[in-house]
C-alpha positions as CSV (number, residue, x, y, z in Angstrom):
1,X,112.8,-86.2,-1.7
2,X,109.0,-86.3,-2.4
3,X,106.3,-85.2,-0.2
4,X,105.5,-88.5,2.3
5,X,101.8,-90.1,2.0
6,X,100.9,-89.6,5.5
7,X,98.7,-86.6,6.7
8,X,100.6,-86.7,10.0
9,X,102.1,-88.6,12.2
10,X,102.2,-88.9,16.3
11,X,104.6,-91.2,18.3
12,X,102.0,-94.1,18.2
13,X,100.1,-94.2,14.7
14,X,100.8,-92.5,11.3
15,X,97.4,-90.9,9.2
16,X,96.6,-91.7,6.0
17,X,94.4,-89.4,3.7
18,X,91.1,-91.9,2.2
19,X,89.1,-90.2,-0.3
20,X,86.1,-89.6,0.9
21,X,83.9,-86.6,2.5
22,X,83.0,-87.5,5.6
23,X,80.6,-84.7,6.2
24,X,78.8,-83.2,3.8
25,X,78.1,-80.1,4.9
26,X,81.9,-79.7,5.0
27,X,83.3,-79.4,1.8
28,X,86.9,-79.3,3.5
29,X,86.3,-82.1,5.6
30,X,88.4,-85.3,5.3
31,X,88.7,-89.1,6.1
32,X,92.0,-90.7,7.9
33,X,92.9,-94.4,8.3
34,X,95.1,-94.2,11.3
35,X,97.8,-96.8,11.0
36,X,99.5,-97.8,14.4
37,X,103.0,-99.0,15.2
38,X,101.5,-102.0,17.2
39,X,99.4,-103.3,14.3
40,X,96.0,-101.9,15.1
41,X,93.8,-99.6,12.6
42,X,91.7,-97.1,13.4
43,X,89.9,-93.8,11.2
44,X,89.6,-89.6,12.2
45,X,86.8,-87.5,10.2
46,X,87.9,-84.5,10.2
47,X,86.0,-80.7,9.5
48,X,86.5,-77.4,10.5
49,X,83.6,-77.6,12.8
50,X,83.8,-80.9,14.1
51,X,86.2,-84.1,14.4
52,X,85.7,-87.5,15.5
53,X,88.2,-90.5,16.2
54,X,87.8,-94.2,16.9
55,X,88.8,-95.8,19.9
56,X,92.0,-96.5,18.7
57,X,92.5,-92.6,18.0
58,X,91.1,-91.6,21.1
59,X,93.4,-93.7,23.4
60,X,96.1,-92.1,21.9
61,X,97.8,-88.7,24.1
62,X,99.1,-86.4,21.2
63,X,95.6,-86.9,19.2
64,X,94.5,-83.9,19.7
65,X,97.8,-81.9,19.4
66,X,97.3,-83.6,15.8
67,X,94.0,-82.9,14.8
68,X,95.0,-79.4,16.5
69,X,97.3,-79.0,13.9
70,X,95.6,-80.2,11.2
71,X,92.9,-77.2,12.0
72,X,95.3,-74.5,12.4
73,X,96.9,-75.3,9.1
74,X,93.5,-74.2,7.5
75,X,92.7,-71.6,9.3
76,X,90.4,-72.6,12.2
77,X,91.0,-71.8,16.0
78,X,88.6,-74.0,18.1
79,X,88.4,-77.6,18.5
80,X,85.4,-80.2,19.0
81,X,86.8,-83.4,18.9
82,X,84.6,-86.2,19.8
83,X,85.3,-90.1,20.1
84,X,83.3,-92.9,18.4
85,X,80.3,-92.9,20.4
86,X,80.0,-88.5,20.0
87,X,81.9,-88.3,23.6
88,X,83.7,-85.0,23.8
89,X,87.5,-85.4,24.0
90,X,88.6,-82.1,23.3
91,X,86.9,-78.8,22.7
92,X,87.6,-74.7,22.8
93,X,90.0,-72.4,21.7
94,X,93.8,-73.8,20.0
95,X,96.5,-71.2,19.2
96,X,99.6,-72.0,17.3
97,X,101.7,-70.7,20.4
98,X,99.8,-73.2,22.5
99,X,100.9,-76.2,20.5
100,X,104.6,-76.5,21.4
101,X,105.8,-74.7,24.8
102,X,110.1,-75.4,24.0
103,X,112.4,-75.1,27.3
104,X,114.5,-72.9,25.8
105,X,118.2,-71.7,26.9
106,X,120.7,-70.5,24.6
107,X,119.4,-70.9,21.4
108,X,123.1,-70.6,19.2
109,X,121.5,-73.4,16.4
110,X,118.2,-72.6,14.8
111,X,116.5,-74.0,11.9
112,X,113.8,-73.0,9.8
113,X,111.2,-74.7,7.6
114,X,109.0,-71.7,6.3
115,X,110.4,-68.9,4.1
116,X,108.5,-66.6,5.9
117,X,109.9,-67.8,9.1
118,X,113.4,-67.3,7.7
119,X,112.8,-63.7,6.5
120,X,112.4,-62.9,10.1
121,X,115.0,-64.6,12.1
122,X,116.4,-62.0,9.5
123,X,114.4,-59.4,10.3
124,X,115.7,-59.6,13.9
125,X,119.2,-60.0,13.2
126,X,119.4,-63.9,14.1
127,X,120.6,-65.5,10.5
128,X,123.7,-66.3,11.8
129,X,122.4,-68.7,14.1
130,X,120.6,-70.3,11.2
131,X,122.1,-74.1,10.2
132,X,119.6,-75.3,7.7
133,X,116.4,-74.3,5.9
134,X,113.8,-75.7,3.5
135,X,114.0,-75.5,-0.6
136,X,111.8,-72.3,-1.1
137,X,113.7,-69.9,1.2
138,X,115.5,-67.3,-1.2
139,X,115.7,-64.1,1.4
140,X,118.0,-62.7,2.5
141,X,120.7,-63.2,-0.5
142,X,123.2,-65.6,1.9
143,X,120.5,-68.0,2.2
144,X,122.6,-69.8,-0.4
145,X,124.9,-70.9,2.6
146,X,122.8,-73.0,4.0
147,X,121.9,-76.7,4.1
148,X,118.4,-77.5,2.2
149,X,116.8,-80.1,3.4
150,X,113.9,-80.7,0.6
151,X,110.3,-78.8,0.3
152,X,108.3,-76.6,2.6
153,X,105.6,-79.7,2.7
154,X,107.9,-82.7,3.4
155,X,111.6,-81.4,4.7
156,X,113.5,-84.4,6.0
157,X,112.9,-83.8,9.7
158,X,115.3,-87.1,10.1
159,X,117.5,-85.4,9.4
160,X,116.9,-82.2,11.3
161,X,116.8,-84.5,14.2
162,X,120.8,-85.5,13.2
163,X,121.4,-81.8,12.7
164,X,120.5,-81.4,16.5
165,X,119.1,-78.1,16.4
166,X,118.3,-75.6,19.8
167,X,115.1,-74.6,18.4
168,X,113.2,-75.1,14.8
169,X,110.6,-72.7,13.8
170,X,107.9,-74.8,11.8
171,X,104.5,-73.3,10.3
172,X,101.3,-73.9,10.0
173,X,100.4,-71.5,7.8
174,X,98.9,-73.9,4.6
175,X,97.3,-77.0,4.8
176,X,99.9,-80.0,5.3
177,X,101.8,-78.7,7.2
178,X,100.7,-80.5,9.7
179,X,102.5,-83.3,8.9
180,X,105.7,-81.1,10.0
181,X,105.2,-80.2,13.4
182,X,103.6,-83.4,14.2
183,X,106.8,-85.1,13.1
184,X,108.7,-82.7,14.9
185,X,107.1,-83.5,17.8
186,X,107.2,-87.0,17.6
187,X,111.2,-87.6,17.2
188,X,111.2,-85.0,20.1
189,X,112.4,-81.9,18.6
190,X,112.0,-78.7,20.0
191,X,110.3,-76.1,17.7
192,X,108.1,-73.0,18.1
193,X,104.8,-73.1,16.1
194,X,104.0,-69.9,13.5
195,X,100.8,-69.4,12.0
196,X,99.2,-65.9,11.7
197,X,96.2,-65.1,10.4
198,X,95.9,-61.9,10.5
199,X,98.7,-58.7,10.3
200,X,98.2,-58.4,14.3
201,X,99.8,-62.1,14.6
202,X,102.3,-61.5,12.6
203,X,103.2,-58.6,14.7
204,X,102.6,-60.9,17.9
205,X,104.7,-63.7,16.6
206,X,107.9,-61.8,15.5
207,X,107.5,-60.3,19.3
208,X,107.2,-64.1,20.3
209,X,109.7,-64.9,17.9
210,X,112.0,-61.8,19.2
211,X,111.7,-63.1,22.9
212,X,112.6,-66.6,22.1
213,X,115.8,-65.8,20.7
214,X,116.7,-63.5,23.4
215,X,116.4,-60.2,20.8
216,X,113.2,-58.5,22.3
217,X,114.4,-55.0,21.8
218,X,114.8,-55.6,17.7
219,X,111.8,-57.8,17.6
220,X,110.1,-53.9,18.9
221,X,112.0,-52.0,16.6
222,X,110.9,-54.1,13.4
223,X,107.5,-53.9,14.9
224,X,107.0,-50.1,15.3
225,X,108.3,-49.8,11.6
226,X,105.7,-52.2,10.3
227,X,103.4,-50.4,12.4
228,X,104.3,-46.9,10.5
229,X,104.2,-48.4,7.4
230,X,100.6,-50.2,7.9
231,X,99.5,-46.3,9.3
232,X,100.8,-45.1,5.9
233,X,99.1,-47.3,4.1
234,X,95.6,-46.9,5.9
235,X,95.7,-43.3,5.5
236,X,96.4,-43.6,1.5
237,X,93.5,-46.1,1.1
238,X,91.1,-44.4,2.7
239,X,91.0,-41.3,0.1
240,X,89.2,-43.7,-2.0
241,X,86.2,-46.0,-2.0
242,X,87.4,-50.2,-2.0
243,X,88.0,-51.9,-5.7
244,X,86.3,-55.2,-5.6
245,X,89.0,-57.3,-6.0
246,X,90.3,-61.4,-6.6
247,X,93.4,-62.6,-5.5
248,X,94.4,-65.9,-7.5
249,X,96.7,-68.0,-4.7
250,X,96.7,-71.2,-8.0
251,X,94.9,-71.6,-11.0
252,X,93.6,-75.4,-11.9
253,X,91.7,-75.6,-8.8
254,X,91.1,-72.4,-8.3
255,X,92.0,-71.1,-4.8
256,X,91.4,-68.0,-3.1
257,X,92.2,-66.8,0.4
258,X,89.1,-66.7,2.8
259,X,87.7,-64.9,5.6
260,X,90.6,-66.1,7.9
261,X,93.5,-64.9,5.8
262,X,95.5,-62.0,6.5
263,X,95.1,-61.2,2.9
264,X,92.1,-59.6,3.5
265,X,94.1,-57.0,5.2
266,X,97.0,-56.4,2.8
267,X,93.8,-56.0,0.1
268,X,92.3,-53.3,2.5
269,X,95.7,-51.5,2.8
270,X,95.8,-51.4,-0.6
271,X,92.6,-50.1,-0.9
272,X,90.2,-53.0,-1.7
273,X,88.1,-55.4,-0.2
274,X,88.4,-59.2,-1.4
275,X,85.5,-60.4,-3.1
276,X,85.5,-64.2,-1.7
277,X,86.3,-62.2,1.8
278,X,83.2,-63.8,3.6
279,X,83.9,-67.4,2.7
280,X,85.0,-69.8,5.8
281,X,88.6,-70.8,6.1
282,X,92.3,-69.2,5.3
283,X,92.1,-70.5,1.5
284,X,88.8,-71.3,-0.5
285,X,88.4,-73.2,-3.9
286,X,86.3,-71.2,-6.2
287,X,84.7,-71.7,-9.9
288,X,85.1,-69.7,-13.1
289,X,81.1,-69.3,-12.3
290,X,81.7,-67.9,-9.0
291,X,84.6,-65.4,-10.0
292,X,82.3,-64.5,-12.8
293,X,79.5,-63.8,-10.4
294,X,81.5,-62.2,-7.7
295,X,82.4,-59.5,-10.6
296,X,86.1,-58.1,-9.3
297,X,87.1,-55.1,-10.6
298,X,90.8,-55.9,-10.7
299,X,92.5,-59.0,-10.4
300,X,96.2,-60.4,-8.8
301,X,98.1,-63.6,-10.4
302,X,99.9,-64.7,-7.0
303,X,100.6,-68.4,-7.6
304,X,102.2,-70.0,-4.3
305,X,105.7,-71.1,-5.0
306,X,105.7,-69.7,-9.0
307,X,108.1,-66.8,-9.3
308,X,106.9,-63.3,-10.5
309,X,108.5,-63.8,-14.2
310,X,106.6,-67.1,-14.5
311,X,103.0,-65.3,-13.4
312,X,101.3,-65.2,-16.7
313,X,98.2,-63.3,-16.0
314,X,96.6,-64.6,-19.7
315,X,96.1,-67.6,-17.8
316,X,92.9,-65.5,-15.8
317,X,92.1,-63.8,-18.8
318,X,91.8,-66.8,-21.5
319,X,91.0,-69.1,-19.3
320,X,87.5,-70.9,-20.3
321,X,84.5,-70.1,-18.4
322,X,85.8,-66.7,-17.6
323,X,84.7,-65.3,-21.1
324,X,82.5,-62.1,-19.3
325,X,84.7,-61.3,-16.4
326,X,85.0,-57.7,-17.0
327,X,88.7,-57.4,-15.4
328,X,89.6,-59.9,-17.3
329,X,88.1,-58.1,-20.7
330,X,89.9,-54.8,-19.6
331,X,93.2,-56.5,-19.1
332,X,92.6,-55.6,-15.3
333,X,94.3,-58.5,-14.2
334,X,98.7,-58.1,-12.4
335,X,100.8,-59.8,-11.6
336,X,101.5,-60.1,-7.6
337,X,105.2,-61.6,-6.5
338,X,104.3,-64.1,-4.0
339,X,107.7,-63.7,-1.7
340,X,105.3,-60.7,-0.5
341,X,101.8,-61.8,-0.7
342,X,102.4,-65.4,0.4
343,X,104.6,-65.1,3.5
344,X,103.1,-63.2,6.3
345,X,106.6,-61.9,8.0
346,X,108.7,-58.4,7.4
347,X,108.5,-58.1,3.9
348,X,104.4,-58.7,3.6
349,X,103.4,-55.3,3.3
350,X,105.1,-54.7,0.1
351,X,102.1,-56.8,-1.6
352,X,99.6,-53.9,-0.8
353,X,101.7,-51.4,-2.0
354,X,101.7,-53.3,-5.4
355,X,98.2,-54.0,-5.6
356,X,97.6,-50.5,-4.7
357,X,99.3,-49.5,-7.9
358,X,97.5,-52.1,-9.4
359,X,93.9,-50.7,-8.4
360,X,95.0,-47.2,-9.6
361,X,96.3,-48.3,-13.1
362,X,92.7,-49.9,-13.4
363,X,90.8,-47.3,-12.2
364,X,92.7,-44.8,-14.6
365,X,92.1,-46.8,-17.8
């Protein structure tokens, strides 16, 4: 099953990506034809500062629970979404939690569509309930059980809607995922939105998570032990002054998590400080010029989706245009699995203890 063309979709219209920036002081920004059931056509600009819909877009109800989406997906948490003529239809604050509001009972039937979602229905000793997940799931070990039903960016939510589920956990923690929860919400499924952005939401959320599924005391326990872990970690790293370091999320473009990425964190507890840390957004596109300039000390090879044997860090270090980056001249450059550094749940703070290692093999050559 490929990934569908459409952006996202709401009960009345479905949105097509054009390509074209619609504002230029937004390199993230981008242009929608909205294309409606009834035969009408209508556009959406959208940025991470401001958004703007037609008349067509503005008359519809779940337009801003779309657009909503679309913004959380890349890291942003406030709204300004104006109408043709610059009228204000939405604006302020927008939390994943906020998005969907489930009336939930017994929830015997769940169904994930993130691995990092997954890892803590485990976490909290709910797999069993589990009836179906997405292709990149691979933890725990009897997610082989389970019915797939295609890729993290386009599972067959038809057929989620067969499956009948009590509750689905969806995500919005990479851009296009979007186009999930708005087609959750628009065959009526009930799902409960993830996204964190920082180690503190994760916490939050497997507490939300915990209380959802009726398991609030384990949702505490797995807390306080990430909690003892992250105090661990904080009082390690703080014997030694930060590494500058770059953490490589894909290679060809180049993308990098930014200033609203939990990363940061994990990098911190590690005992570094990310070098594109001050750039807007959870995941920033970079050149070889800019990692040149922004002179990292050590660098991690976490590609999203690429397993840890397949992370060939050569890639950063012959790669053309990065002829004088220094960690890549010292052979300063690991390998990162991304089941850690890429799925903020349980299992997360493993990454910082590897790229602490990482710092101190570089530091001691």
């Amino acid at each position: 099953m490929g990934k569908p063309a459409h952006q996202w979709e709401t009960r009345r219209h479905q949105a097509l990506r054009v390509p074209e920036r619609p504002f230029e002081d937004d390199p993230r920004s981008e242009a929608f034809t909205l294309v409606f059931r009834d035969g009408h056509r209508g556009w959406a600009k959208c940025g991470l500062a401001r958004q703007q819909v037609d008349e067509h877009g503005a008359a519809d109800p779940d337009m801003t629970h779309a657009i909503s989406a679309w913004l959380i997906a890349r890291g942003a948490r406030q709204i300004a979404l104006c109408g043709p003529g610059g009228e204000a239809l939405a604006a302020g604050p927008i939390s994943p939690a906020a998005l969907e509001r489930p009336s939930l009972g017994q929830v015997a039937r769940l169904i994930s569509i993130c691995p990092s979602n997954l890892e803590a229905i485990a976490a909290l000793g709910c797999f069993d309930r589990v009836i179906a997940c997405e292709n990149s799931s691979d933890y725990p070990p009897e997610v082989t059980q389970l019915e797939r039903l295609g890729p993290d960016l386009g599972p067959d939510l038809d057929r989620i809607g067969e499956l009948a589920p009590d509750l689905v956990v969806s995500s919005l923690t990479v851009p296009g995922m979007e186009r999930n929860v708005t087609g959750l919400r628009a065959r009526g499924i009930p799902q409960l939105v993830l996204a964190p952005r920082s180690i503190a939401d994760v916490l939050a959320e497997l507490e939300l998570l915990g209380a959802a599924l009726g398991v609030e005391r384990r949702a505490a326990k797995v807390v306080a032990d990430m909690r003892a872990q992250i105090a661990q970690l904080e009082r390690t790293a703080g014997q030694r002054e930060p590494a500058r370091v770059y953490l490589e999320w894909w290679p060809r473009p180049m993308f990098t998590p930014g200033s609203a990425c939990y990363s940061n964190e994990l990098i911190a507890l590690a005992g570094g400080v990310n070098v594109f840390g001050d750039q807007p957004g959870s995941s920033v596109e970079i050149t070889t010029e800019q990692l040149t300039a922004a002179q990292p000390e050590v660098c991690f090879v976490s590609w999203c989706g690429v397993a840890l044997a397949n992370l060939d860090t050569r890639r950063v270090i012959d790669r053309p245009g990065l002829e004088q980056l220094q960690a890549g001249l010292r052979e300063h450059v690991y390998p990162l699995d991304e089941r850690f550094s890429g799925r903020p749940g349980p299992r997360m703070l493993e990454a910082a203890r590897i790229m602490a290692a990482g710092i101190q093999r570089a530091r001691a050559t």
